[in-house]
C-alpha positions in Angstrom: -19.4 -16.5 -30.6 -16.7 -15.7 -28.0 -15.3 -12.2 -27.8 -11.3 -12.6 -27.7 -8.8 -9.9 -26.7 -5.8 -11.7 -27.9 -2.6 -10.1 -26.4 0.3 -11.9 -26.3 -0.2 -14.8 -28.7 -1.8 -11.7 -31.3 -0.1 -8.5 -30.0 3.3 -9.1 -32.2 1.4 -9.2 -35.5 -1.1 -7.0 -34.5 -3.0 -5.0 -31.3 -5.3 -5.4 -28.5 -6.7 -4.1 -25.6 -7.3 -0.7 -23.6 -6.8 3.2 -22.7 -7.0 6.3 -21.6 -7.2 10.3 -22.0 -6.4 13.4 -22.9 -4.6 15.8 -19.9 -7.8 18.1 -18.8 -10.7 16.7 -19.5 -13.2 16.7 -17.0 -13.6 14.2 -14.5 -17.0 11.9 -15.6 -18.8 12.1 -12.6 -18.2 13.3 -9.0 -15.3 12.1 -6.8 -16.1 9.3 -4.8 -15.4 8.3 -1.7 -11.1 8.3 -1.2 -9.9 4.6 -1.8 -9.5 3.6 1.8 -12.7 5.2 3.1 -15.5 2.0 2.8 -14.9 -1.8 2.5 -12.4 -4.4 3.0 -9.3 -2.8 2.1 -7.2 -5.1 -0.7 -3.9 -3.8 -2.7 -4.1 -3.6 -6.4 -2.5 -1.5 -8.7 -2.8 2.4 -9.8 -4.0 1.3 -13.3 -0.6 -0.2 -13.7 3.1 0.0 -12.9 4.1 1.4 -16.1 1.9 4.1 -16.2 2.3 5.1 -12.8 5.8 5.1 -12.2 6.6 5.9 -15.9 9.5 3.1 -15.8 9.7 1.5 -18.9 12.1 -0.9 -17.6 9.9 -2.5 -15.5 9.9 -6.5 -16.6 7.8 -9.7 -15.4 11.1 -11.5 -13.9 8.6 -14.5 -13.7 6.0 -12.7 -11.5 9.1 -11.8 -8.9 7.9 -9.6 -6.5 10.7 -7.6 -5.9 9.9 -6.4 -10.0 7.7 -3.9 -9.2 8.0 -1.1 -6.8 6.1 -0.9 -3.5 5.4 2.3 -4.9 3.0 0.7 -7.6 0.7 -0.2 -5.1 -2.0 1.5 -2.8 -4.4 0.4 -0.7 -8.2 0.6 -2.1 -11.4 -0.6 -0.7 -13.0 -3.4 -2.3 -16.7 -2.2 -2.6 -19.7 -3.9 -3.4 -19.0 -6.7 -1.1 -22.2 -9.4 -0.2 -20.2 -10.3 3.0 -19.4 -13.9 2.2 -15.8 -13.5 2.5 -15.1 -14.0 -0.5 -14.8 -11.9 -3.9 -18.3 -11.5 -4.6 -20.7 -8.5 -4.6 -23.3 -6.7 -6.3 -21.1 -6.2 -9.9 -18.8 -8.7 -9.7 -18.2 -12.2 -8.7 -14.5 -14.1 -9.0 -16.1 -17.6 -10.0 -13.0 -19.5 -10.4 -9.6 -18.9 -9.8 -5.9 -21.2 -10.0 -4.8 -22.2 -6.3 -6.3 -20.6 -3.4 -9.2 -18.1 -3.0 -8.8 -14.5 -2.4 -10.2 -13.6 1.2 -11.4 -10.4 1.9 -9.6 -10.2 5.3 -6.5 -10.6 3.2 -6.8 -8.6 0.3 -4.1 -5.5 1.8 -1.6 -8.6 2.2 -1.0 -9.6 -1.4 1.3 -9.3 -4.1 1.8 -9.5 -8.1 3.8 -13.2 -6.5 0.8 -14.3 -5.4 -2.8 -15.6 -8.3 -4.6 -14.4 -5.6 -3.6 -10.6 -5.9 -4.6 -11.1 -9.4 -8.0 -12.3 -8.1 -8.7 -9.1 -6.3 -7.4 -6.9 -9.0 -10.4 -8.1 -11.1 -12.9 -7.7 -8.7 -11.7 -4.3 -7.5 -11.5 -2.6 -11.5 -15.0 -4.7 -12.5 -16.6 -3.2 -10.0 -15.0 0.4 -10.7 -15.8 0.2 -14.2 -19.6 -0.3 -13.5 -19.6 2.1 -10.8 -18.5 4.6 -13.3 -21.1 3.5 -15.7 -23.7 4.4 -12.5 -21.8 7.3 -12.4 -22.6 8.8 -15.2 -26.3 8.2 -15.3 -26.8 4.3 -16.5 -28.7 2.3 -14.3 -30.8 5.2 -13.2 -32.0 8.0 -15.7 -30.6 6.2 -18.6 -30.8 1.9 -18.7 -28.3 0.2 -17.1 -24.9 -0.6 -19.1 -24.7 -4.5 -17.4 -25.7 -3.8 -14.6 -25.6 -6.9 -12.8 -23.2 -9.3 -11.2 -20.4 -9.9 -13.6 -18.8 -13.5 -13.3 -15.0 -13.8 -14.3 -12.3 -16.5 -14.4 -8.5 -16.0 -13.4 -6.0 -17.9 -15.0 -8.6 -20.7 -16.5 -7.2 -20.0 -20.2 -4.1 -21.6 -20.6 -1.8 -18.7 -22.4 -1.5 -15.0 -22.5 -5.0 -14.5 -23.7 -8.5 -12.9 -22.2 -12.0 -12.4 -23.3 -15.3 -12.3 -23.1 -17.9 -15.6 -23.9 -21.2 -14.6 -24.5 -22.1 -18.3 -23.8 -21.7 -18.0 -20.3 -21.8 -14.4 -20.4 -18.0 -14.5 -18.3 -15.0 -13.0 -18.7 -11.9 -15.4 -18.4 -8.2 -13.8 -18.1 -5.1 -15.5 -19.0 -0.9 -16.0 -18.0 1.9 -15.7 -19.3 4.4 -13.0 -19.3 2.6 -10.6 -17.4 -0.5 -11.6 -16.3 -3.7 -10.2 -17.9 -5.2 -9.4 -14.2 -2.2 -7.8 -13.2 -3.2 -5.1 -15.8 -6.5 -3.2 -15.3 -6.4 -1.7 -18.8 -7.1 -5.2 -20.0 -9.2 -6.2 -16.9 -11.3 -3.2 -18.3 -11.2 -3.7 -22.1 -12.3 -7.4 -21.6 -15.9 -5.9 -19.3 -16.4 -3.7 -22.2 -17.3 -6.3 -24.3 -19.4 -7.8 -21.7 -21.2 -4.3 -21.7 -21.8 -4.2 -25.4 -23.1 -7.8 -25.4 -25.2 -6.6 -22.6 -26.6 -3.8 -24.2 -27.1 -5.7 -27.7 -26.8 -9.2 -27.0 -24.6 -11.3 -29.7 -23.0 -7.7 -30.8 -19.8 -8.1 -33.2 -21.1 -10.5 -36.1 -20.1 -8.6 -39.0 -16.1 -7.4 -39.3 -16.8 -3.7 -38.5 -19.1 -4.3 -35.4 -16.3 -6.4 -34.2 -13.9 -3.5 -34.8 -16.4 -1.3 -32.9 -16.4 -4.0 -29.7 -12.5 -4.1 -30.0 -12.4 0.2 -29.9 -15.2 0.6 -27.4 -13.2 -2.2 -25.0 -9.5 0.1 -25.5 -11.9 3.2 -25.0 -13.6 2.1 -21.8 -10.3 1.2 -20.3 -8.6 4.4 -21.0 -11.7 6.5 -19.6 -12.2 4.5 -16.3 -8.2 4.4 -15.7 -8.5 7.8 -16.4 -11.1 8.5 -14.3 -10.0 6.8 -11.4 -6.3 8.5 -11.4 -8.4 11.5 -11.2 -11.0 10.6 -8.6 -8.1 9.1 -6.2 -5.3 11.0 -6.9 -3.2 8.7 -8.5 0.0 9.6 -10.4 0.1 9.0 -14.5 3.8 9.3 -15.9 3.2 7.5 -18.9 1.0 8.5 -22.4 -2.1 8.2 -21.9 -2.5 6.9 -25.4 -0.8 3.8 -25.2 -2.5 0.5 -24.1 -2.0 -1.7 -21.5 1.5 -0.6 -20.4 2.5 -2.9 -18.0 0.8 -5.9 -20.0 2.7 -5.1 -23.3 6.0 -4.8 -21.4 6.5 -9.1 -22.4 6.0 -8.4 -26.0 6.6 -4.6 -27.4 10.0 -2.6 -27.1 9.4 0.6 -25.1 7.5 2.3 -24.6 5.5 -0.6 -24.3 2.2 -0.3 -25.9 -0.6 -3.3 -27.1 -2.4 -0.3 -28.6 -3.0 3.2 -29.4 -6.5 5.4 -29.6 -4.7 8.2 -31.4 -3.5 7.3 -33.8 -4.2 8.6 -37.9 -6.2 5.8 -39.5 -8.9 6.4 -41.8 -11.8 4.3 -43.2 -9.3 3.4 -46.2 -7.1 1.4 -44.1 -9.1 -1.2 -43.1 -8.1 -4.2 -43.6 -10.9 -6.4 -42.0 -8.7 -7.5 -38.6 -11.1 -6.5 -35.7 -8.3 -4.9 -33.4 -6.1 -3.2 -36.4 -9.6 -1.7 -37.6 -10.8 -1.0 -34.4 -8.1 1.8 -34.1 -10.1 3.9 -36.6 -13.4 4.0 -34.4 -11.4 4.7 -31.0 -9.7 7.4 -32.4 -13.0 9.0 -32.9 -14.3 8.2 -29.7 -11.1 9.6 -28.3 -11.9 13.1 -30.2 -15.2 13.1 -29.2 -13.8 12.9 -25.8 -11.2 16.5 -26.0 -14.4 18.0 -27.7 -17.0 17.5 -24.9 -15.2 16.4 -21.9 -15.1 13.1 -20.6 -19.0 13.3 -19.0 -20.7 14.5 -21.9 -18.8 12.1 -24.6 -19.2 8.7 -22.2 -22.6 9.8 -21.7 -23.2 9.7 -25.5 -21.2 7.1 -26.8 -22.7 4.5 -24.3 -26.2 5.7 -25.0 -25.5 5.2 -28.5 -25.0 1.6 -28.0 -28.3 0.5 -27.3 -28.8 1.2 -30.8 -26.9 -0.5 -32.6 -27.7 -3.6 -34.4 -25.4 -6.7 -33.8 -24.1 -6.5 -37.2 -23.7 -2.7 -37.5 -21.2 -0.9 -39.8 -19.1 1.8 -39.0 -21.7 4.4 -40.7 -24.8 2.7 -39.1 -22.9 3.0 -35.9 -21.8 6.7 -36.2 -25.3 7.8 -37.7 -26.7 6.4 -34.6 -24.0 8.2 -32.5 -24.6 11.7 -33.9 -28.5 11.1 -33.4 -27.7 10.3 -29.5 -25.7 13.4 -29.0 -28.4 16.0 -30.8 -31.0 14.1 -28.6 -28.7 14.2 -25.0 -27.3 17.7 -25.7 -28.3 19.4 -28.7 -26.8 20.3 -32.4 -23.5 21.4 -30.9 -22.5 18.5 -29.6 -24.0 16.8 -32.9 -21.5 18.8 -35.0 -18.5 17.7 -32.5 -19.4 13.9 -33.0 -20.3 14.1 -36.7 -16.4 15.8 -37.2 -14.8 13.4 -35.5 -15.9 10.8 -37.4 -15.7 12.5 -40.4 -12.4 12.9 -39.7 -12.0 9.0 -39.7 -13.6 9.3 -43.4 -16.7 7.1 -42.3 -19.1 6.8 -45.2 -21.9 8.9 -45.3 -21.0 11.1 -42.5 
């Protein structure tokens, strides 16, 4: 059963995709080293061009280069790297791609004009979102959170839609308007479902596990854009709260959201859509998050995962949740997950 992140073709009836967080929260784990400091260096994007300019007038003009600012830009090292030449390393491998292949030696010299930059965008925030996964324990004290080479596809789906295939285990990103690679809050939404499916394989059979998938893939995105603005010193001018930026700049008036983890829904609201539920379980995660700091809550709301059953309901799923975080950290941080998801009204909370 495929995991979709429908954005464009889904995004005017409803929402999609990814985030990030509050001002002041802790950084998750240690700075690493400054972008330009190891590997080939490639140019991608600070999250994205909305969010770190702040310019909500920013538009696709057709992929146009001159669309963006230089400004939008920076120079990052692609690590991870198995020396082929190509974009393929330890967490990540671009499998198939439209026209030419990325090259390593080339990554600094391309732009949003050009599939290939798109190509090295996915590489470069696939293989920051599992590094931050390492980062905060998984793969070493705690299990690993996929922690293996993550195949993808660029442009292979034939509209403005991404997601996740548990057949093949891939991740596939679309075109259209703006591209979905040119966006690494949907680049990072899409590996969270690839994570979940990881850690409980065929996860999202029943309406509210979907939901979850859906709220866990906006959440991860926020947290590891968030994350690396922090760890490289990035600027973020626009609200954190609002997903995929740049992405939702084809199909939303501004400011251009797909999504929002803030926002007031309840348990009552549901209305069995996977992504207009979802918003009820990443609002949670999101106050877990300003109650413990970014460490403590990714810590526990991965952990938790394992857990859950492929089918799991949104009380199965928080039970389990409040369990990991009395286990990890005591009855403290117990009584800050159990509040925030009794403030979403989950049942038997």
């Amino acid at each position: 059963m495929a995991r979709r992140t429908s954005r464009g073709l889904i995004a005017a009836a409803t929402a999609t995709v990814a985030l990030i967080a509050p001002a002041g929260t802790a950084s998750a784990s240690a700075p690493g080293p400054a972008p330009g400091t190891t590997g080939p260096q490639a140019r991608v994007f600070m999250v994205n061009p909305v969010q770190s300019s702040g310019d909500q007038t920013l538009t696709d003009a057709k992929d146009a280069a001159d669309a963006v600012p230089a400004s939008a830009y920076t120079t990052a090292a692609l690590r991870g790297l198995d020396g082929s030449g190509g974009l393929s390393g330890r967490w990540v491998t671009v499998r198939s791609d439209t026209g030419a292949s990325a090259k390593t030696a080339d990554a600094a010299s391309y732009g949003r004009d050009d599939d290939r930059f798109e190509q090295v965008m996915a590489y470069f925030w696939v293989n920051e979102a599992q590094e931050y996964l390492q980062g905060l324990g998984f793969g070493g004290e705690l299990p690993g959170a996929n922690a293996r080479q993550q195949p993808v596809r660029i442009n292979q789906w034939g509209s403005d839609n991404s997601f996740f295939t548990d057949k093949k285990a891939e991740i596939r990103f679309g075109k259209g308007g703006v591209d979905d690679a040119e966006d690494a809050e949907v680049i990072v939404h899409e590996y969270g479902h690839a994570v979940h499916h990881a850690q409980v394989p065929g996860f999202g059979t029943s309406p509210e596990a979907g939901a979850i998938g859906e709220a866990f893939g906006d959440y991860l995105a926020v947290t590891v854009g968030a994350h690396a603005a922090e760890r490289y010193g990035w600027p973020v001018k626009a609200d954190l709260a609002c997903v995929a930026d740049w992405d939702a700049a084809s199909y939303s008036p501004a400011p251009h959201c797909l999504r929002r983890i803030d926002g007031d829904k309840t348990y009552a609201d549901r209305t069995g859509q996977v992504h207009a539920d979802g918003q009820i379980w990443s609002r949670a995660l999101w106050d877990i998050r300003g109650a413990l700091g970014a460490r403590t809550a990714d810590r526990i709301i991965v952990n938790a995962q394992f857990g859950f059953a492929p089918d799991t309901s949104f009380s199965a799923a928080a039970t389990k949740t409040i369990d990991t975080a009395r286990r990890m950290y005591g009855t403290s941080a117990a009584d800050a997950v159990r509040a925030a998801f009794q403030a979403r009204q989950i049942p038997g909370i």
